[in-house]
C-alpha positions in Angstrom: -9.2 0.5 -26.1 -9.2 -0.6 -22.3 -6.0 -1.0 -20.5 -5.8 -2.6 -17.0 -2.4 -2.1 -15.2 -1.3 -3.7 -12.1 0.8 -2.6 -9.4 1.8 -5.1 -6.2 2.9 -3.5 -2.8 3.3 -5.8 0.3 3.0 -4.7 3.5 2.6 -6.9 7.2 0.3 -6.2 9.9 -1.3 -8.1 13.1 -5.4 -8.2 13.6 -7.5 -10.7 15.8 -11.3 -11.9 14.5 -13.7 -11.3 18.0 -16.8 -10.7 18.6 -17.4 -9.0 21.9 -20.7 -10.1 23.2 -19.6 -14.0 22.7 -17.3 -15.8 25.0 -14.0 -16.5 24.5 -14.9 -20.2 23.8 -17.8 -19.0 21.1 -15.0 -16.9 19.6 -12.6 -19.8 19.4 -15.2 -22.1 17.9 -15.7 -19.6 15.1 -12.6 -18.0 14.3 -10.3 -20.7 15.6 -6.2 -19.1 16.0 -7.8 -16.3 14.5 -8.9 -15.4 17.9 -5.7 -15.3 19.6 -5.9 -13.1 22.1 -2.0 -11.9 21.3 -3.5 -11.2 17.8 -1.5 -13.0 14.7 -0.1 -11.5 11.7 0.3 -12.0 7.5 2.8 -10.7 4.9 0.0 -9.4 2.7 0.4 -8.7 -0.9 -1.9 -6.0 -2.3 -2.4 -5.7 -5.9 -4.5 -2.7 -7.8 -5.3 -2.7 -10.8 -6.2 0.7 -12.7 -8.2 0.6 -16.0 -8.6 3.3 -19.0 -6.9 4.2 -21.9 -3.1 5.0 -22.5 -2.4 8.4 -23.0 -1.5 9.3 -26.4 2.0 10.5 -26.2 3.6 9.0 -22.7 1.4 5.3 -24.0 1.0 4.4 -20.4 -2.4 4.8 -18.2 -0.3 6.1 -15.0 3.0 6.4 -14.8 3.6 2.8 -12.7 6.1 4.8 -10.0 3.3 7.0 -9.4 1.0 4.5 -9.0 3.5 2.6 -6.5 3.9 5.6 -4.4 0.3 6.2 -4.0 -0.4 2.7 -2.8 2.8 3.0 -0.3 2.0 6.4 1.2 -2.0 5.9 1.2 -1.8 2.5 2.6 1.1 0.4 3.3 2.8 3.3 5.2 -0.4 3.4 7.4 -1.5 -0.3 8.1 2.6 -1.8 7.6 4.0 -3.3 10.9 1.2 -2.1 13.1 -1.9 -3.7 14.9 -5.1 -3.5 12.3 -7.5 -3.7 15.5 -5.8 -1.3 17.6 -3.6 1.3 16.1 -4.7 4.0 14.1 -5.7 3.9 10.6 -8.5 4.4 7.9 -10.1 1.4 8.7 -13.8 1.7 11.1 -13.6 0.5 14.8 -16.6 -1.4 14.8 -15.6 -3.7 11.4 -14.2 -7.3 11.4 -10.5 -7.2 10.2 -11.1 -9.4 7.5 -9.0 -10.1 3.9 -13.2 -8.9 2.6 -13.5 -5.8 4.7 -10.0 -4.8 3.8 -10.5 -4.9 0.6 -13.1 -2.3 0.7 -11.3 0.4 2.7 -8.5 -0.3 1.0 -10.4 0.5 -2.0 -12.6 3.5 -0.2 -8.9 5.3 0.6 -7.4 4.6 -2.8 -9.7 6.0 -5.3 -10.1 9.7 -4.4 -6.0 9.2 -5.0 -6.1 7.5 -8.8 -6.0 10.7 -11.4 -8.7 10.8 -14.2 -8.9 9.2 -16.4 -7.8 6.7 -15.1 -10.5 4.5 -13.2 -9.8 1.9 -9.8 -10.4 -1.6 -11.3 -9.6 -4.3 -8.6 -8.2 -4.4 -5.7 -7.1 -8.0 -4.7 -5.4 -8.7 -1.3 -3.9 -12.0 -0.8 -3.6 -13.1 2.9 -1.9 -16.4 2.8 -0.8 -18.5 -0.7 -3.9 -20.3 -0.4 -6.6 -16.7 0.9 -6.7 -13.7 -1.3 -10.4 -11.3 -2.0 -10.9 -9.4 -4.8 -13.1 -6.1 -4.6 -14.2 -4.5 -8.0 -15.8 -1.4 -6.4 -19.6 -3.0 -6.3 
């Protein structure tokens, strides 16, 4: 028997899409407001989900608090309130601050984190209520 369990943490944070080498009109073609140069910011909700099978005598894959804490210290305590492009984080220098690319490094600093057996499923991060990506560890 597999058992996926999900845990939702929010945290907000600023980022700006550019592309260096392009002009500032190029930028503003392709990334429209998302090119501000003051940045702009999102209430994200982040939701992993871990997957195995429920230990025998506690009946629960993780013990949810656990899991909670994990996903607070590792990332919202990092990346909440602060400037994705500019301030200190896990996240490269060189990468687009995208709902996609987050996903993956949000992934990449989670999983050394989630305690056999117990396996990373999904990591979904929703953006806006209409822009969330999903990242399955492919």
């Amino acid at each position: 028997m597999v058992v996926y369990l999900t845990r939702v943490e929010t945290f907000n944070a600023a980022h700006r899409l550019w592309v260096n080498e392009w002009s500032e009109a190029q930028n503003l073609a392709v990334f429209g407001k998302c090119a501000n140069k003051y940045f702009h910011g999102h209430n994200y909700e982040l939701s992993v989900t871990i997957k195995g099978q429920p230990d025998p005598l506690f009946g629960w894959l993780m013990d949810a608090k656990v899991l909670g804490n994990t996903i607070k210290t590792q990332i919202c305590d990092v990346l909440d309130h602060s400037n994705l492009n500019l301030d200190e984080n896990f996240l490269p220098k060189d990468i687009q601050i995208t709902t996609e690319n987050l996903c993956y490094y949000i992934w990449k600093q989670l999983e050394p984190h989630i305690p056999a057996p117990c396996r990373l499923h999904c990591i979904k991060l929703q953006e806006t209520s209409k822009i969330y990506a999903e990242y399955f560890g492919e």
